[in-house]
C-alpha positions in Angstrom: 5.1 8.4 -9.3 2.1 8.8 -6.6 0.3 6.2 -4.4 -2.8 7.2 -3.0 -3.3 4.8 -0.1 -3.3 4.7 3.4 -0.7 3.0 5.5 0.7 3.4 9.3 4.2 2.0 9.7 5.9 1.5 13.1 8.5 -0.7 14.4 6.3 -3.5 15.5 4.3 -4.5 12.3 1.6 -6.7 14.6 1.2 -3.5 17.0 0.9 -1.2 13.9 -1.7 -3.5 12.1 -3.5 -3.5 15.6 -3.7 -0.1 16.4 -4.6 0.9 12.3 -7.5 -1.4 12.0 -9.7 0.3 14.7 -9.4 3.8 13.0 -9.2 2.4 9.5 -12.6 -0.1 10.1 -14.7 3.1 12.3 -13.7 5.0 8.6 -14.9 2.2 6.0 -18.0 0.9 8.2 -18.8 4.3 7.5 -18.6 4.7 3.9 -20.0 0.8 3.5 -22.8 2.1 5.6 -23.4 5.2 2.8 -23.1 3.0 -0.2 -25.2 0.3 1.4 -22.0 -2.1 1.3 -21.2 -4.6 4.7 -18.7 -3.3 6.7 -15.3 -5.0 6.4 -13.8 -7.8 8.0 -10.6 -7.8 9.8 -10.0 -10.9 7.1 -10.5 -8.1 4.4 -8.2 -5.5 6.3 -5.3 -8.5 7.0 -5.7 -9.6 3.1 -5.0 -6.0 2.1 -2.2 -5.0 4.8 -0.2 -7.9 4.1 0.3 -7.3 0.6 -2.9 -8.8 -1.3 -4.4 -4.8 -1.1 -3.2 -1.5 -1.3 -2.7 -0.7 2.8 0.9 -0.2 3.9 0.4 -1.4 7.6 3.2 -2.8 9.4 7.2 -2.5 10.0 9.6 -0.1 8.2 11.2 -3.0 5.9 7.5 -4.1 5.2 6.4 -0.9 3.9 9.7 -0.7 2.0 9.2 -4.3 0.3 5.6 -3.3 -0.3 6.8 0.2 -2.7 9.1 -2.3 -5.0 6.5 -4.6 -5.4 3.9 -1.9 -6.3 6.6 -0.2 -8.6 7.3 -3.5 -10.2 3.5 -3.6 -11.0 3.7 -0.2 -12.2 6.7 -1.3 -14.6 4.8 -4.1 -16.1 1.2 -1.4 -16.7 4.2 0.6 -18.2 5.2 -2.1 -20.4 2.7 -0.8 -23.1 3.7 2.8 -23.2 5.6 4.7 -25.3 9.2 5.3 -24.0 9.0 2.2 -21.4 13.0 2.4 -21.3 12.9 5.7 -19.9 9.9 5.2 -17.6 11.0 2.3 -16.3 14.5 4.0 -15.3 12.5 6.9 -13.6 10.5 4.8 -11.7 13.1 2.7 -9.8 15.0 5.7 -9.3 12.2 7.4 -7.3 11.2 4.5 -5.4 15.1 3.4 -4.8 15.5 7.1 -2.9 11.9 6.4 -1.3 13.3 3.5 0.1 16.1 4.7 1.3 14.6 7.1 3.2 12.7 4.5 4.8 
């Protein structure tokens, strides 16, 4: 399993969301600027750090909560494949030891 996204985690999830949205916002403005899009909102950056996007921003158990819901999204995209028994068992397996290490 692989998620390409960016995140910053620390023990105080406001702090962390505080702190990421300067450096994450200097990086998009830049690419909106490129592709001729608006910059983002801090609207647009909350909606996506607190779980309506693909930004893991915030507290330990936060990120944590945030890989089991993506893996159960991944489980249902799954659903169609082949050998969905044995996927599904692989994927809950590698994001039960990710979150443990968490």
């Amino acid at each position: 399993m692989s998620i390409a996204s960016p995140g910053f985690i620390d023990d105080d999830a406001r702090a962390a969301k505080d702190l990421w949205f300067g450096h994450w916002h200097s990086i998009m403005a830049t690419v909106a600027e490129v592709r001729g899009w608006a910059p983002p909102t801090r609207q647009y950056f909350d909606h996506d750090a607190n779980g309506g996007g693909a930004l893991f921003v915030g507290a330990v158990r936060i990120g944590a909560g945030r890989l089991r819901q993506l893996a159960g999204a991944a489980l249902l995209a799954a659903a169609e494949g082949p050998d969905i028994m044995a996927q599904s068992e692989l994927l809950r397996d590698s994001v039960d030891k990710i979150v443990r290490v968490l």
